[in-house]
Residue frames as a rotation matrix with the C-alpha (Angstrom) as fourth column:
UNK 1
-0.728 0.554 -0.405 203.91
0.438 -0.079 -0.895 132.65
-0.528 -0.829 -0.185 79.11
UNK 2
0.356 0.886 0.298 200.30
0.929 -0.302 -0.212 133.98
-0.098 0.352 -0.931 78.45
UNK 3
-0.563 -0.338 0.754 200.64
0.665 -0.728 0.170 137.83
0.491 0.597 0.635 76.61
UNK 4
-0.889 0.389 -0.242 199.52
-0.191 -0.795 -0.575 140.86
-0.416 -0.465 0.782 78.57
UNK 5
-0.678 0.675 -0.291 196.61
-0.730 -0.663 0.163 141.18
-0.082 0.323 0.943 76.44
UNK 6
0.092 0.633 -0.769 195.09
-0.538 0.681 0.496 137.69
0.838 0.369 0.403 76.37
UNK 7
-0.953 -0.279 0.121 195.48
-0.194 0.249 -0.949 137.05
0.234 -0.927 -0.291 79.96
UNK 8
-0.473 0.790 0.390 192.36
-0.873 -0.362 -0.326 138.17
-0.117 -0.495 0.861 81.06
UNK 9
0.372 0.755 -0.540 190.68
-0.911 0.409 -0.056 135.49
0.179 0.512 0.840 78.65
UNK 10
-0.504 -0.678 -0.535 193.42
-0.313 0.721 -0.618 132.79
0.805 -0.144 -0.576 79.50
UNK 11
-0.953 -0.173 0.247 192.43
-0.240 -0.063 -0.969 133.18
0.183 -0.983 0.018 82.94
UNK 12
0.045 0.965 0.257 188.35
-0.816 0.184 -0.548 132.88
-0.577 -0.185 0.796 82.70
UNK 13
0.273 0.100 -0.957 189.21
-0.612 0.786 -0.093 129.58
0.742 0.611 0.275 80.19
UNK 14
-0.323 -0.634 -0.702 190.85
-0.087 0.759 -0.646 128.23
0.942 -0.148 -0.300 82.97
UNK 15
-0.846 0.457 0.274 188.60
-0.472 -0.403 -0.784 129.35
-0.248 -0.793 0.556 85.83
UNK 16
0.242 0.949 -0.199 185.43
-0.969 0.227 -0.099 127.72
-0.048 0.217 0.975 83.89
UNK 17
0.089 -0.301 -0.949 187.45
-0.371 0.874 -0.313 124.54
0.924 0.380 -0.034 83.28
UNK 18
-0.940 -0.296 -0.172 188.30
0.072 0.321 -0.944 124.16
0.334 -0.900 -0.280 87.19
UNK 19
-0.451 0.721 0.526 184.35
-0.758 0.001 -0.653 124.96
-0.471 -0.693 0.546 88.03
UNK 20
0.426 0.428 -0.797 183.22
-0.553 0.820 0.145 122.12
0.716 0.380 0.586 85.50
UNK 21
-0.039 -0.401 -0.915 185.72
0.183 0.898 -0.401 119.58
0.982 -0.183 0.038 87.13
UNK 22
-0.968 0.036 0.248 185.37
-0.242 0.134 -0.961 120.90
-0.068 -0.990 -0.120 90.72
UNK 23
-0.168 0.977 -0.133 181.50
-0.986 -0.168 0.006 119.93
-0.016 0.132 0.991 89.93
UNK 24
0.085 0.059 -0.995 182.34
-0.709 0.705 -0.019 116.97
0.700 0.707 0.102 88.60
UNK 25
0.832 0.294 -0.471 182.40
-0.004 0.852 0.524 113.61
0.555 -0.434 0.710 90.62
UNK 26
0.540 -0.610 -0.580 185.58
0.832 0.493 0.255 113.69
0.130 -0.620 0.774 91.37
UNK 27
0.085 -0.493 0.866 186.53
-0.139 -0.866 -0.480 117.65
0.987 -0.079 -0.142 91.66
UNK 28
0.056 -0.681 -0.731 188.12
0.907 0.340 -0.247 118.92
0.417 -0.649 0.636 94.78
UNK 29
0.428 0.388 -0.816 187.42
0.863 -0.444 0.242 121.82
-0.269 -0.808 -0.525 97.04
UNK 30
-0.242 -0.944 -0.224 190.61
0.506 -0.319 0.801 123.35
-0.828 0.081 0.555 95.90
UNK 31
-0.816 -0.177 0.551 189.40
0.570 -0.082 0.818 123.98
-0.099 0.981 0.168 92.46
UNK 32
0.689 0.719 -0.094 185.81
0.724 -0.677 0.133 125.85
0.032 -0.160 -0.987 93.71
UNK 33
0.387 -0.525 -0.758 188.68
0.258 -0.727 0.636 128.24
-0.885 -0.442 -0.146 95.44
UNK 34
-0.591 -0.735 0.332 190.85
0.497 -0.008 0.868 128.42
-0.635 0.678 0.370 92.28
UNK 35
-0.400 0.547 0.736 187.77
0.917 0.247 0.315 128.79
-0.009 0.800 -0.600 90.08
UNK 36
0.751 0.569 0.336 186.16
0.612 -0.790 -0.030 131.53
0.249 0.228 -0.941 91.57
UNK 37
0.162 -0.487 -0.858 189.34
0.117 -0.854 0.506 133.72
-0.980 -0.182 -0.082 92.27
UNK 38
-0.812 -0.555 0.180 190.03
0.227 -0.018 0.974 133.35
-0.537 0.832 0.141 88.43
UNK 39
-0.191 0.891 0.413 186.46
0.861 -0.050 0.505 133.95
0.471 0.452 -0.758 87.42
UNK 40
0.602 0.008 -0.799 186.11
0.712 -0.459 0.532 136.70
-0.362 -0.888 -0.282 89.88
UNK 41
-0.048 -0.602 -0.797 188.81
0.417 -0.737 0.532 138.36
-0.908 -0.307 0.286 88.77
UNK 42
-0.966 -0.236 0.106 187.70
0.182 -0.330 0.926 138.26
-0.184 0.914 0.361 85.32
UNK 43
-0.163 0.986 0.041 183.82
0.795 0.156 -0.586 138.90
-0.584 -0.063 -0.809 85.77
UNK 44
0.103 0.637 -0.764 183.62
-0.391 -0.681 -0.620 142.34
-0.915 0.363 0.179 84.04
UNK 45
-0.929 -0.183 -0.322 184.58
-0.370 0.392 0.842 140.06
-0.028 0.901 -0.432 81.05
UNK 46
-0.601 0.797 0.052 180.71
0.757 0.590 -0.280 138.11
-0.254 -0.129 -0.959 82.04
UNK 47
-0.812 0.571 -0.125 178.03
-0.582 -0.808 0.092 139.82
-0.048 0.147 0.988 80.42
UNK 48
-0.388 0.824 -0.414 175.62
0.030 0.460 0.887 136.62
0.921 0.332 -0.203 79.74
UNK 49
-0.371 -0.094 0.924 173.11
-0.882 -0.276 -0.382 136.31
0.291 -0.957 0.019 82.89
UNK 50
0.798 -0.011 -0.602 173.31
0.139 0.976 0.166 132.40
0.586 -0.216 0.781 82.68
UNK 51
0.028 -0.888 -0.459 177.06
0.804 0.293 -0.518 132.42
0.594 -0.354 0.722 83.70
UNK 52
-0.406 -0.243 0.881 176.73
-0.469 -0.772 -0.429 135.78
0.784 -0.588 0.199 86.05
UNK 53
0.669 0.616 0.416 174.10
-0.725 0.415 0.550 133.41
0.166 -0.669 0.725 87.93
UNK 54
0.566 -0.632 -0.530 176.57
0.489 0.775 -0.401 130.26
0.664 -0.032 0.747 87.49
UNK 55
-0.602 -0.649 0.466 179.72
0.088 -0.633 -0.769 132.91
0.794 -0.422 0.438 88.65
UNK 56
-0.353 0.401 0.845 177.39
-0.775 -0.631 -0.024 133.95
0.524 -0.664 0.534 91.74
UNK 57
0.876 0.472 -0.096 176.30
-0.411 0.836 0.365 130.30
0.253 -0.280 0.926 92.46
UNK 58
0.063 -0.973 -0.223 180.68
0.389 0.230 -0.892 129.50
0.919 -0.030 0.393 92.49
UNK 59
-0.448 -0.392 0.804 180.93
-0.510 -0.626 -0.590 132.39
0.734 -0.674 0.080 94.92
UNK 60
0.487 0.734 0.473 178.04
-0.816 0.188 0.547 131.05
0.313 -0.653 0.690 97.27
UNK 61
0.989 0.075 -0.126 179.38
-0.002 0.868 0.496 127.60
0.147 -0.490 0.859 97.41
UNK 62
-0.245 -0.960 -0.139 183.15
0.443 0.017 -0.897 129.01
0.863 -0.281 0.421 97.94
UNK 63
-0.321 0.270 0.908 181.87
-0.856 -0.493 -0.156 131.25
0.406 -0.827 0.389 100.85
UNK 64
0.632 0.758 0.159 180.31
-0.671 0.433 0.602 128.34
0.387 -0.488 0.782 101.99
UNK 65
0.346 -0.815 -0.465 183.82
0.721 0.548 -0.425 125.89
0.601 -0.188 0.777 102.05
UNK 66
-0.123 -0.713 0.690 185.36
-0.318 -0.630 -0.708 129.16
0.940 -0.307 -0.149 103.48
UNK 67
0.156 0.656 0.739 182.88
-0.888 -0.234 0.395 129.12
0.432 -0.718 0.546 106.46
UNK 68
0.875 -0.032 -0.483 183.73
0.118 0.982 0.147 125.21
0.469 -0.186 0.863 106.85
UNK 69
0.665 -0.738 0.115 187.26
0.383 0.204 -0.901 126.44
0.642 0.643 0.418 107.53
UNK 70
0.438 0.335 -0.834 186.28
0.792 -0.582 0.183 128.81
-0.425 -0.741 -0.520 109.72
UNK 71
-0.621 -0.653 0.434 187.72
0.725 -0.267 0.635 131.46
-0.298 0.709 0.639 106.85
UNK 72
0.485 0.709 -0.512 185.06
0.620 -0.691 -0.371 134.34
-0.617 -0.138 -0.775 107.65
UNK 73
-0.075 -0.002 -0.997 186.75
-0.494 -0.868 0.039 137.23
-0.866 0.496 0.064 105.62
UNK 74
-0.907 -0.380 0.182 187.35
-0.117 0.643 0.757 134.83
-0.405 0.665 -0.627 102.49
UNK 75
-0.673 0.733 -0.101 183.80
0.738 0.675 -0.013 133.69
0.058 -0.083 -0.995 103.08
UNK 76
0.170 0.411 -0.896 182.71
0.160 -0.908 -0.386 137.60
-0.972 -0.078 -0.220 103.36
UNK 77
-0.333 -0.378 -0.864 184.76
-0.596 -0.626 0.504 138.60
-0.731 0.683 -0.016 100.08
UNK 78
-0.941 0.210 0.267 183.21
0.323 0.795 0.513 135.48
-0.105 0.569 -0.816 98.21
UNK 79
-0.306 0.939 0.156 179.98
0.899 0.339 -0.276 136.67
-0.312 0.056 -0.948 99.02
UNK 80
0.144 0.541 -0.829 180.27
0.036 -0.840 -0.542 139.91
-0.989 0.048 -0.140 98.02
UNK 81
-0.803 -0.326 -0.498 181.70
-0.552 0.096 0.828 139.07
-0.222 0.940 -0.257 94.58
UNK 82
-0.715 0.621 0.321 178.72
0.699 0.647 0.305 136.44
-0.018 0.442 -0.897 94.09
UNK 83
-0.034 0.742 -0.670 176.10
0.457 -0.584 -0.671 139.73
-0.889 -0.329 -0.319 95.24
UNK 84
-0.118 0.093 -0.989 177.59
-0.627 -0.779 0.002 141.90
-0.770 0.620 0.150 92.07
UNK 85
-0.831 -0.196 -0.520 176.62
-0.473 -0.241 0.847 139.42
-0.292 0.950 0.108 89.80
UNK 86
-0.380 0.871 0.311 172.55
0.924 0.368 0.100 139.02
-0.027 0.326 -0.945 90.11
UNK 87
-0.271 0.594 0.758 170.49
0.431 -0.629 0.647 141.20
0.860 0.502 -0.086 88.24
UNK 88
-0.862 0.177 0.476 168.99
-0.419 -0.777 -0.470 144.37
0.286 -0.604 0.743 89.79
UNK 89
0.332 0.898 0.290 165.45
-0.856 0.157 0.493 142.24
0.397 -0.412 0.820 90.53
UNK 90
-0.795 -0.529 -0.296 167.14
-0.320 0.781 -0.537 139.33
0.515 -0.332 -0.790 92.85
UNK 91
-0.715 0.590 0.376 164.97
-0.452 0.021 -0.892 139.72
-0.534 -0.807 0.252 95.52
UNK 92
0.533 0.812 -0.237 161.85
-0.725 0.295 -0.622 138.57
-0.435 0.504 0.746 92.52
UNK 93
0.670 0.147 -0.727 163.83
-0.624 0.642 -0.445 136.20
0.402 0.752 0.523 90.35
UNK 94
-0.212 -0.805 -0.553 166.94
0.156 0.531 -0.833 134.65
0.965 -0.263 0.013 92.61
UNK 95
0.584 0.622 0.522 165.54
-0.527 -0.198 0.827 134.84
0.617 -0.758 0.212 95.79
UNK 96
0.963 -0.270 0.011 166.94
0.201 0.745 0.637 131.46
-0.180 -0.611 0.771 97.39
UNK 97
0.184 -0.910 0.371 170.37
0.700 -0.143 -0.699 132.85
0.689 0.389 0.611 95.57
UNK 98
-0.143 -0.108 0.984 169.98
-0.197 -0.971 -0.135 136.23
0.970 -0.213 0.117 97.08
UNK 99
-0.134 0.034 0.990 169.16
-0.955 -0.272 -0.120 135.27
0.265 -0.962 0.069 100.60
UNK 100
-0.434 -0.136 -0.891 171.04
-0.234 0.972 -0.034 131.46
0.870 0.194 -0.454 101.01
């Protein structure tokens, strides 16, 4: 199995691989979900603010499957994980992010 210490990074290799292919043509709902609980759980590892915007753009469109589901707390806790990662000026530079 994956070593204590190299989890963290296991986990956000395999969390970026499942949001490429759930993107992709033929990805699969399942793999948004998968993606952003593994990304998500490794975000204080995200420091660029391409992939905090990317990571926050996951959350949005899992909150958004949740809501299909009718999965309202899921679809609450998605969006609040996608909120803590845009920049302190959303409201000026992510707008349409910040208020979907």
């Amino acid at each position: 199995l994956v070593p204590e210490e190299d989890r963290s990074d296991f986990l956000r290799q395999v969390g970026l691989a499942l949001y490429q292919r759930a993107c992709s043509e033929d990805g699969e709902d399942w793999m948004f979900f998968t993606a952003a609980r593994h990304l998500n759980s490794t975000s204080s590892l995200t420091k660029d603010g391409e992939e905090r915007l990317n990571l926050a753009n996951l959350n949005l469109r899992t909150a958004e499957l949740s809501v299909e589901l009718l999965a309202f707390s899921a679809a609450a806790d998605f969006c609040k994980q996608g909120i803590c990662c845009l920049p302190d000026d959303m409201w000026k530079s992510q707008y349409k992010l910040a208020l979907p």
